[in-house]
C-alpha positions in Angstrom: 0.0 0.0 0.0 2.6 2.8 0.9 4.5 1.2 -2.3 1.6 2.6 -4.3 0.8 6.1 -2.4 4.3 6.7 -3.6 3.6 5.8 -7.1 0.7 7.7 -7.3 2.1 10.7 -6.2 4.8 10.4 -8.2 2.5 10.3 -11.0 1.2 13.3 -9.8 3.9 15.3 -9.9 5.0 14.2 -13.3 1.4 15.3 -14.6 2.0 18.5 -12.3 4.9 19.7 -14.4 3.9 18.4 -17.8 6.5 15.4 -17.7 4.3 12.7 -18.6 4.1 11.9 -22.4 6.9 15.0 -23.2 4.1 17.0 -22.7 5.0 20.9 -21.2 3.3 23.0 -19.3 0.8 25.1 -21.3 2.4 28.3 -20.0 5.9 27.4 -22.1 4.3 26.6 -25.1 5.0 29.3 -27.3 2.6 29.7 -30.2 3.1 31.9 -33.5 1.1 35.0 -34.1 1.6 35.5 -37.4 0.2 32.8 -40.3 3.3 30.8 -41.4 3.0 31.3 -45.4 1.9 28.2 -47.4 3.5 29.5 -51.0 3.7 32.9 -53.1 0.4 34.7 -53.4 -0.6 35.1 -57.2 -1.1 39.0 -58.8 -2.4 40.1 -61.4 -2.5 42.7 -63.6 -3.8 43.8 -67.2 -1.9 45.1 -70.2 -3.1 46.1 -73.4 -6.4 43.7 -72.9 -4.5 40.6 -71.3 -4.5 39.6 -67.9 -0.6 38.6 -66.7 -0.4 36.5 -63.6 2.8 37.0 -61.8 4.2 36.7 -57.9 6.5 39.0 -55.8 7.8 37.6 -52.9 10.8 39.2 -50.6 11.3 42.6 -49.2 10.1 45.3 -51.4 13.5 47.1 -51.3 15.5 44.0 -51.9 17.4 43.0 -55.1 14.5 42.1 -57.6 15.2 38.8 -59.9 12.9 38.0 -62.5 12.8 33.5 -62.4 12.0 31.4 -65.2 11.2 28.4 -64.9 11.6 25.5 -67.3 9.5 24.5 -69.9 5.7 24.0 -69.5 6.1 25.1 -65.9 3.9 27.4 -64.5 4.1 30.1 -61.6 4.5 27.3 -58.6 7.4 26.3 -60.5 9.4 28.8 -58.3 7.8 27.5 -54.5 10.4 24.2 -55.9 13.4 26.4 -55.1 12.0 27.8 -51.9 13.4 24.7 -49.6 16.0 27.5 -49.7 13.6 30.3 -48.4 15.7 31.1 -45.3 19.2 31.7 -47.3 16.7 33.3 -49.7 15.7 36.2 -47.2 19.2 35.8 -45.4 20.6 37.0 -48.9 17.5 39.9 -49.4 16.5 39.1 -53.0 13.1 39.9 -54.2 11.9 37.0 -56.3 9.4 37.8 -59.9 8.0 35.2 -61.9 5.3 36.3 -64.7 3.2 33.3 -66.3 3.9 32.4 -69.9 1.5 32.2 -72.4 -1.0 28.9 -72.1 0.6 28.0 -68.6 -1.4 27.7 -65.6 -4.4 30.6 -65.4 -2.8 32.2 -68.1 -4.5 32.1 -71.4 -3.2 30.5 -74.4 -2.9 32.7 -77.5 -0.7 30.3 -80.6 0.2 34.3 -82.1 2.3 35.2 -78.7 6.3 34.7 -79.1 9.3 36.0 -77.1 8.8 39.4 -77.6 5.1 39.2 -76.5 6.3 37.7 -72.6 8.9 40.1 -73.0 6.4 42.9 -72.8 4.8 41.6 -70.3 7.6 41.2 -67.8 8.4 44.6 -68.5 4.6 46.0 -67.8 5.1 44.0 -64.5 8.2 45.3 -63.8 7.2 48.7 -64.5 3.9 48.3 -62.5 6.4 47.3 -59.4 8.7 49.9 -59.8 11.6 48.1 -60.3 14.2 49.7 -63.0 17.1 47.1 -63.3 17.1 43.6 -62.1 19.0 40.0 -62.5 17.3 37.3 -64.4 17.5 33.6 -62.9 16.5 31.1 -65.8 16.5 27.4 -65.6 16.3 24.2 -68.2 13.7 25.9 -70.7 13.6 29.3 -69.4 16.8 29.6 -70.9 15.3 30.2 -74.7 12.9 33.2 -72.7 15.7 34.3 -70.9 18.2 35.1 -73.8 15.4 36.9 -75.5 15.1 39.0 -72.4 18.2 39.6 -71.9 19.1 40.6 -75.8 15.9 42.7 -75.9 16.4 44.7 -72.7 20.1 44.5 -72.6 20.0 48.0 -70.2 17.6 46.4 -67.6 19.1 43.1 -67.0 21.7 43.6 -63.9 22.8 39.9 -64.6 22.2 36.4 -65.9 21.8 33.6 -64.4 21.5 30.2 -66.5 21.1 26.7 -64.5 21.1 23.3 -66.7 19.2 26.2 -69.1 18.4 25.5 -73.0 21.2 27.5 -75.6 18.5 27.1 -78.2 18.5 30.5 -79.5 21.4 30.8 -79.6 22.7 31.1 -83.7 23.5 27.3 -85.4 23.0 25.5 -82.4 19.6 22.8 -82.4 19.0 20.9 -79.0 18.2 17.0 -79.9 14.3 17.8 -79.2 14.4 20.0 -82.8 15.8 16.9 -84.7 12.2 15.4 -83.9 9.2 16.1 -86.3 6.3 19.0 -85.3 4.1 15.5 -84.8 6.7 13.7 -83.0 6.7 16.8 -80.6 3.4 17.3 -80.3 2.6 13.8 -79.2 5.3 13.9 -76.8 4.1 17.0 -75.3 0.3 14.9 -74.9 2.3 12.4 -73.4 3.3 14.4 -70.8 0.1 16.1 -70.0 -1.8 12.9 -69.6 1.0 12.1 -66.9 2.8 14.7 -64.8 4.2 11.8 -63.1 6.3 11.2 -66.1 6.7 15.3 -67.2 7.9 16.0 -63.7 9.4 12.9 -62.1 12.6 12.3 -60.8 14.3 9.1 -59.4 15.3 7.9 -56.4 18.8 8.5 -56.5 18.0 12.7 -57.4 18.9 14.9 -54.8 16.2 16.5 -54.5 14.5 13.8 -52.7 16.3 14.7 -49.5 13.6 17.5 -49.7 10.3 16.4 -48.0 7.7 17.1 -49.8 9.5 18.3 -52.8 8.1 15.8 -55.4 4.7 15.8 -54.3 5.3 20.0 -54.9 6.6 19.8 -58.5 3.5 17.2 -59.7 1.3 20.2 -58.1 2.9 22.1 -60.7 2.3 19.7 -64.0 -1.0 20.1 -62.8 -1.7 23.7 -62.7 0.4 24.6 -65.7 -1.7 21.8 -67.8 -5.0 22.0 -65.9 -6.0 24.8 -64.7 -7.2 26.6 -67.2 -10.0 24.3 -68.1 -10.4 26.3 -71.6 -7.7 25.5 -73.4 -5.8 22.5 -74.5 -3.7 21.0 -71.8 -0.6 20.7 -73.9 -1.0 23.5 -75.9 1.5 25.7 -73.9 4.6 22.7 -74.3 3.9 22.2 -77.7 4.3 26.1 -78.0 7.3 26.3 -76.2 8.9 23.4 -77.9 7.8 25.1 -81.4 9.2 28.1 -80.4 12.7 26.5 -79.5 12.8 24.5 -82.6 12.4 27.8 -84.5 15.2 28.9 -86.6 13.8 32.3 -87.2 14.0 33.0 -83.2 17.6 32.9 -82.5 18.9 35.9 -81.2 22.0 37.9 -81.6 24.5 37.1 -79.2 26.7 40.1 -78.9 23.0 42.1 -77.7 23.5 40.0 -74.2 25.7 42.0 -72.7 24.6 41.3 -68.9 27.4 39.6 -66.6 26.6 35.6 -67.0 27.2 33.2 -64.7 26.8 29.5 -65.6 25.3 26.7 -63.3 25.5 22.8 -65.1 25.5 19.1 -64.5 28.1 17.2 -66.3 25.5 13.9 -66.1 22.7 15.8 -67.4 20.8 13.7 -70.2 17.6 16.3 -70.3 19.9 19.4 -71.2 23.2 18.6 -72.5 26.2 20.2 -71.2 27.0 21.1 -75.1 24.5 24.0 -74.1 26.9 24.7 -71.4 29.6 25.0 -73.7 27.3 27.0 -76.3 27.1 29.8 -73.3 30.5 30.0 -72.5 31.6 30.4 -76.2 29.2 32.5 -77.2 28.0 35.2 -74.6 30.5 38.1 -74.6 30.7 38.9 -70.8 30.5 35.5 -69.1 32.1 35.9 -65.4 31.7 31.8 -63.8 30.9 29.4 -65.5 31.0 25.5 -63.3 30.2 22.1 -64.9 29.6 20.4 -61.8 30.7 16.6 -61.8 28.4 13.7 -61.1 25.2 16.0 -61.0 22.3 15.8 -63.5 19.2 18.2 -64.5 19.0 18.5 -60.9 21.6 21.0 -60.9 19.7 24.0 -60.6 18.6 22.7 -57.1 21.4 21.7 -55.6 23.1 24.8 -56.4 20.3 27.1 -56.3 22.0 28.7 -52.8 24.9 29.1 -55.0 23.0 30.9 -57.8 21.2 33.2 -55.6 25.0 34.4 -53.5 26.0 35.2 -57.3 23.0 37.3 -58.0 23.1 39.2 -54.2 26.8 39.8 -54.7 28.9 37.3 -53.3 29.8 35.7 -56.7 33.8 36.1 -55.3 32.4 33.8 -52.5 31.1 29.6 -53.0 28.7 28.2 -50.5 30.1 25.0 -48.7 29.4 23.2 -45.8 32.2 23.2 -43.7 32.2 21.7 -39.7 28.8 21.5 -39.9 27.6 24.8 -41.2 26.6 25.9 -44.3 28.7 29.4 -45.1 30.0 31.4 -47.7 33.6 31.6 -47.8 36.0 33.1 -50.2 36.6 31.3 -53.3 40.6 31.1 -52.8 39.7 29.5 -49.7 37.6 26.7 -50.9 39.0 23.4 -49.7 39.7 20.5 -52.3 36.8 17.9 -51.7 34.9 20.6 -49.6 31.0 19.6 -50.0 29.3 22.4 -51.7 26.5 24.1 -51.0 24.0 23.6 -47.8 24.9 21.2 -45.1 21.5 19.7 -45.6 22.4 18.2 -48.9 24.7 14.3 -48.4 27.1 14.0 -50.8 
């Protein structure tokens, strides 16, 4: 009996001071008071009888970067790169992505081409306020991006290209152009009856160390296929993959004159790293340029931390985790072997 009046107080005591279970006492649970954000809200505005869809997230005074995403992606294309949000606001960048033409809400219109989402940006970045700003352009995006860049050559602070398309530039075809229109436009149906297969990556990708980050980017097939119910839902990637195989679009090269800086995967099978070479032997200012070993179209993910310390400024610095800590630290001073970028990837 006095065996179990000892227990029981003892019980008592533990519920007492919220030991029992790992609960805590309600007075030392602290609870937010402000809503934790679930993704980028969606604006939009209307130019010359067209409604553009677009999101603005980061302080209003930070350093503005328009994103593009890759092909047949649609605005939640850029909540994939916000695993990095913290770094992101760390850094102070302002992130801008305007919907292209058939993607997502956006409607389709088969007369649009470059110079059409060109103008758009621009009325959104005019409607913000924003003057100059860098350009952040991955897989796909690259064809938008060098059209951007070689059309607004005096608003473009710098380029940033990750595992990105050189399709317009002069002479140079990707594979996908060696296929027929039809060929093209029944591998574009192909992928809109199955985001699994558009937007899927295996196992062994990096990016599976981010939860929830697959789950995210099939979110995105959907919307950019789906959710306009008024339109075809491949019409947009067959747009975008007629537009790259056209040989009227290519730009001039010697128009880019922005700073570039180069992100690619030397095992990349979806964008070749001949595109990489395309880049660096054809833009007239490129400042880095790194083909990183053993990674594939991935690329743009794992070094997205990388590619956004370029664009705030630090390109003389290189993201690595070092005793435990992910840090910038001066590019002399980069270790041989070092693991690059956030301790949170395993390498």
């Amino acid at each position: 009996m006095k065996t179990t009046i000892l227990t029981s107080a003892f019980l008592s005591l533990l519920l007492a001071t919220g030991m029992v279970f790992g609960e805590s006492p309600p007075e030392q649970i602290s609870l937010q008071d402000r809503f934790d954000p679930l993704g980028a809200d969606v604006h939009t505005i209307t130019a010359n009888d067209r409604a553009i869809y677009y999101i603005d997230v980061g302080p209003e005074d930070g350093t503005p970067v328009v994103f593009l995403g890759g092909s047949g992606t649609s605005l939640e294309a850029f909540q994939l790169t916000e695993f990095a949000r913290t770094s992101r606001e760390a850094l102070g960048l302002r992130m801008i992505s305007v919907e292209r033409n058939g993607a997502g809400a956006t409607a389709f219109d088969p007369s649009r081409g470059y110079a059409d989402y060109n103008d758009e940006i621009v009325a959104v970045m005019d409607h913000l306020g924003v003057d100059e700003f860098s350009v952040a352009a991955i897989s796909g995006g690259g064809a938008f991006a060098a059209h951007l860049a070689a059309d607004y050559p005096e608003r473009i602070k710098s380029l940033h290209l990750a595992a990105a398309t050189a399709s317009q530039l002069p002479d140079y075809q990707p594979a996908l152009c060696d296929m027929s229109k039809g060929k093209r436009q029944s591998l574009s149906e192909q992928y809109t009856q199955d985001v699994t297969q558009w937007w899927g990556v295996s196992d062994a990708s990096p990016v599976q160390a981010i939860a929830g980050w697959q789950d995210r980017a099939y979110s995105d097939g959907l919307r950019s296929f789906y959710f306009n119910q008024n339109k075809d839902p491949a019409a947009a990637l067959t747009y975008e993959y007629q537009l790259i195989c056209n040989p009227d679009t290519a730009v001039d090269p010697t128009a880019i004159t922005a700073p570039a800086y180069l992100y690619y995967g030397a095992e990349d099978k979806a964008v070749d790293p001949a595109d990489f070479e395309e880049w660096q032997s054809t833009l007239p200012n490129v400042v880095s340029a790194t083909l990183y070993p053993g990674i594939g179209h991935t690329v743009q993910y794992r070094h997205w931390v990388q590619l956004m310390a370029d664009i705030a400024g630090y390109d003389d610095y290189t993201v690595v985790c070092r005793a435990g800590k992910s840090q910038l630290v001066a590019n002399e001073k980069v270790q041989d072997n070092e693991q690059l970028g956030l301790c949170a990837w395993t390498d």
